[in-house]
Wavefront OBJ file of the C-alpha trace (Angstrom):
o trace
v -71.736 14.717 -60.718
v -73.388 18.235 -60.493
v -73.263 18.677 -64.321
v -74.458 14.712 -64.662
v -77.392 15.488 -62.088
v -78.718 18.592 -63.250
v -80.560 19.604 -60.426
v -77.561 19.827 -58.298
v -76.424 22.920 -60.487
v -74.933 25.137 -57.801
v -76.959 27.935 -56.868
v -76.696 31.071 -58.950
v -75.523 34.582 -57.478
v -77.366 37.907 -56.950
v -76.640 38.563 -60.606
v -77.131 35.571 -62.211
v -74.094 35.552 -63.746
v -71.516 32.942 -62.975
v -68.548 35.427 -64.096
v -69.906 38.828 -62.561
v -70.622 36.779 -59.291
v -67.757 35.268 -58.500
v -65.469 37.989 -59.933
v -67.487 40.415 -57.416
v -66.062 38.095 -54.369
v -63.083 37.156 -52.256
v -63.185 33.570 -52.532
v -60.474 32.471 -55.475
v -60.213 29.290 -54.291
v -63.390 28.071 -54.184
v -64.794 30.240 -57.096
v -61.504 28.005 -58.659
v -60.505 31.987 -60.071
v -56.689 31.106 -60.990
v -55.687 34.740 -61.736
v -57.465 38.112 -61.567
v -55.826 41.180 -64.447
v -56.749 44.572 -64.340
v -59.634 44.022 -67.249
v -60.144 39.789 -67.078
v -59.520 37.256 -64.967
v -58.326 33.158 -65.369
v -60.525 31.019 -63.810
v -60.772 26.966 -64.008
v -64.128 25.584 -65.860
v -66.336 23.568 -63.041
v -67.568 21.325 -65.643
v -64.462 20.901 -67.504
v -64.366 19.304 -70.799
v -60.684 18.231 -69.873
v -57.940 18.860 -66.757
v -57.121 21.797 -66.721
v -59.779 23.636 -68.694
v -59.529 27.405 -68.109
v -61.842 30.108 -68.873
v -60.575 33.675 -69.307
v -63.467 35.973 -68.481
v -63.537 40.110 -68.811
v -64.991 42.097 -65.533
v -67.562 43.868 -68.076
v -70.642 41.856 -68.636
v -70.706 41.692 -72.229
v -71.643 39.168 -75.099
v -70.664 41.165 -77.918
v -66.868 41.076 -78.681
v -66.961 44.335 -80.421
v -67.699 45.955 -76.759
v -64.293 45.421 -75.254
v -61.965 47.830 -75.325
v -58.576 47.248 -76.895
v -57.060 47.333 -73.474
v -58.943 44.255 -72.386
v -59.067 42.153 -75.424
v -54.828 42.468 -75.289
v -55.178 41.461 -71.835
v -57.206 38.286 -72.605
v -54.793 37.467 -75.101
v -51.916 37.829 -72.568
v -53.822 36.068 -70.137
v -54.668 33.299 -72.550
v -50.557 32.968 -73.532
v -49.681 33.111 -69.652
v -52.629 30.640 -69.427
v -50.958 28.054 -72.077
v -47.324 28.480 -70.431
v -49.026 27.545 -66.999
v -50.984 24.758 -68.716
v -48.170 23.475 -70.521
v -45.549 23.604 -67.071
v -48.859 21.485 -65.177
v -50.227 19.020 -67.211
v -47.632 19.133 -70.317
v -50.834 18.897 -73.085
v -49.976 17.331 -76.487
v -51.852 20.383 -78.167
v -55.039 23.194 -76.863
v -58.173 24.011 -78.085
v -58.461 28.049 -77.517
v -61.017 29.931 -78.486
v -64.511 31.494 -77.487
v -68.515 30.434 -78.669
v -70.585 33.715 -79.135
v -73.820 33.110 -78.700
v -76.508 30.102 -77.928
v -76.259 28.752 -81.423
v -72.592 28.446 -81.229
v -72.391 26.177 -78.572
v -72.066 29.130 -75.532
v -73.491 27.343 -71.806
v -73.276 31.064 -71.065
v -74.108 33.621 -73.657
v -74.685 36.339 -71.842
v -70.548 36.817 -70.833
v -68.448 36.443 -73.261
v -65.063 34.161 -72.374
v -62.577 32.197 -74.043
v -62.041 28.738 -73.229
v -58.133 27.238 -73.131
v -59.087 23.020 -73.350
v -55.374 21.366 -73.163
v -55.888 17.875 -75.415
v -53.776 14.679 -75.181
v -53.125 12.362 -78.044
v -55.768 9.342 -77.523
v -58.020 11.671 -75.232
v -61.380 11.449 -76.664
v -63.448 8.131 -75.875
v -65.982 6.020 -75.942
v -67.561 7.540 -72.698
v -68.593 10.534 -74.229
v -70.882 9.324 -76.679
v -71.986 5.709 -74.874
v -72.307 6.620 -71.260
v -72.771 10.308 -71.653
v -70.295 10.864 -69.059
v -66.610 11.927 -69.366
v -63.849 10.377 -67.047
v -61.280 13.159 -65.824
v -58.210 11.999 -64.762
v -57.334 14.626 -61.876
v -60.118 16.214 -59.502
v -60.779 20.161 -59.799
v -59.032 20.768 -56.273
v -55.575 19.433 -57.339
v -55.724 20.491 -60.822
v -56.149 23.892 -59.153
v -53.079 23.865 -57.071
v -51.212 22.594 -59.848
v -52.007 25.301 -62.334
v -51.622 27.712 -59.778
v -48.073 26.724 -59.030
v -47.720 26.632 -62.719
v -48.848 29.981 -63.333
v -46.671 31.676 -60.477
v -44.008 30.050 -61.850
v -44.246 31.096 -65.206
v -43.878 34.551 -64.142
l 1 2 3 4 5 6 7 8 9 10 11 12 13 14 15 16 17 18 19 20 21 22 23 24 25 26 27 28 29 30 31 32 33 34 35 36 37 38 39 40 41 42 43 44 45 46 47 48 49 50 51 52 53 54 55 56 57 58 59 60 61 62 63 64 65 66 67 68 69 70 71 72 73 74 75 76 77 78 79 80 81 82 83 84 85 86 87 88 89 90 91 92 93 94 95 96 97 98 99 100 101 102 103 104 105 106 107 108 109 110 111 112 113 114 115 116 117 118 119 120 121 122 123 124 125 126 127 128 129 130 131 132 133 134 135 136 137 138 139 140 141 142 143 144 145 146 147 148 149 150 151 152 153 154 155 156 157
């Protein structure tokens, strides 16, 4: 409802950054940060287009791709495989939309920080809602889609 009512957006952090914020904290659970790397770290999307919509975020504040080193860009593509494997054990997805928007004009809610987006998709998924009531129905709340990906994700190793 906080995306639907936009002035209930949850207050921004001394950076206003969502990813440098809550990556700066000790609060996984409630920053809903599913994994934290070396370079990046897995964290679920509050205003998910789908269950289980992750985000995989690098620690450097960025928006150009071309900044990252090759250390973390092979980390966010480990993460993102690790991220599937724990999608696919949770919520066993007919298929995934992976991949990142760079910049305003490609669709990015936050351009500033570049991260990749892992959307798991179901056969007969989209609907009506969407487009009539401008509203999406999600099948599973945030909290337990949390604690099922991470069981998922320790699991897978």
């Amino acid at each position: 409802m906080a995306y639907i009512n936009k002035d209930e957006k949850p207050p921004m952090g001394p950076t206003g950054c969502i990813f440098c914020d809550k990556s700066a904290v000790d609060a996984d659970r409630e920053n809903l940060i599913i994994h934290r790397g070396a370079c990046a770290f897995v964290l679920m999307n509050l205003y998910p287009y789908n269950s289980g919509h992750l985000m995989i975020a690098p620690y450097r504040h960025t928006s150009v791709l071309a900044d990252l080193d090759d250390t973390t860009l092979m980390e966010i593509v480990h993460l993102t495989l690790k991220a599937q494997g724990a999608l696919h054990s949770a919520f066993g997805p007919d298929g995934y939309n992976i991949g990142m928007n760079l910049g305003r004009v490609a669709g990015a809610g936050i351009a500033d920080h570049l991260h990749q987006h892992i959307v798991p998709r179901w056969n007969g998924d989209s609907n009506f809602m969407p487009v009539i009531g401008e509203t999406k129905v999600m099948p599973d709340s945030l909290d337990n889609s949390y604690l099922k990906i991470c069981n998922a994700w320790d699991k897978n190793g």
